[in-house]
C-alpha positions as CSV (number, residue, x, y, z in Angstrom):
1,X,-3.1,20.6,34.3
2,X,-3.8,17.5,32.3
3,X,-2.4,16.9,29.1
4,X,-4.4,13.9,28.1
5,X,-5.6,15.1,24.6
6,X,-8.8,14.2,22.9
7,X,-10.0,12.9,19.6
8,X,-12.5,11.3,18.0
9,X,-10.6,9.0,16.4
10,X,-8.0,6.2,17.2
11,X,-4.6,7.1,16.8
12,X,-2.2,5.1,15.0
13,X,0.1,4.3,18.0
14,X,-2.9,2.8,19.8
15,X,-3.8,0.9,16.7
16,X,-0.3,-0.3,15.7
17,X,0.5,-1.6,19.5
18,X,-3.2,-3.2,20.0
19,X,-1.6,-5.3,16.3
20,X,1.4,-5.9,18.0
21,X,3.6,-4.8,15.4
22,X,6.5,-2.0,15.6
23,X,6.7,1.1,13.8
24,X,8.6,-0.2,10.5
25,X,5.9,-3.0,10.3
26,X,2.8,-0.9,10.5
27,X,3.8,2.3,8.9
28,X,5.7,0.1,5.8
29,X,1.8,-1.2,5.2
30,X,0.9,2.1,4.0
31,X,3.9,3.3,2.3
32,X,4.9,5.4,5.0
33,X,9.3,5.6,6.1
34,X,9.1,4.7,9.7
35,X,10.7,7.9,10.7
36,X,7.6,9.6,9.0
37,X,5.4,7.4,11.0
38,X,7.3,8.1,14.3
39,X,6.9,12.0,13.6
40,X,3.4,11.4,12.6
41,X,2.8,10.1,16.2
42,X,4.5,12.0,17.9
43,X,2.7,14.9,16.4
44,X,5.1,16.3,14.6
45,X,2.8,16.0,11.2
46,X,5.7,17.0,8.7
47,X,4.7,14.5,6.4
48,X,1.8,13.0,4.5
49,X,0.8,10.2,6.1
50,X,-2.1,11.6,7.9
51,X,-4.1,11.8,4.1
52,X,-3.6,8.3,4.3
53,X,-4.9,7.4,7.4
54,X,-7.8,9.2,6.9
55,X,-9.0,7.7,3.4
């Protein structure tokens, strides 16, 4: 079974690595902890940072 997943948009991972920086760079740009950032990608979306990727 593959367990590639889907989306119509880009995820933040991809985005952050194709800037080159690392989680505490990226996610501190948009007020977000790192460790909320790292359960953001991961998928664990606990906290809000996902309203503010979208806006």
């Amino acid at each position: 079974m593959n367990s590639t997943k889907t989306t119509d948009k880009s995820e933040p991972r991809d985005i952050r690595r194709k800037l080159g920086l690392n989680q505490q760079q990226f996610w501190s740009k948009i007020g977000v902890t790192q460790s909320g950032g790292s359960r953001y990608e991961s998928g664990q979306r606990r906290h809000g940072c996902h309203r503010i990727l979208e806006e």
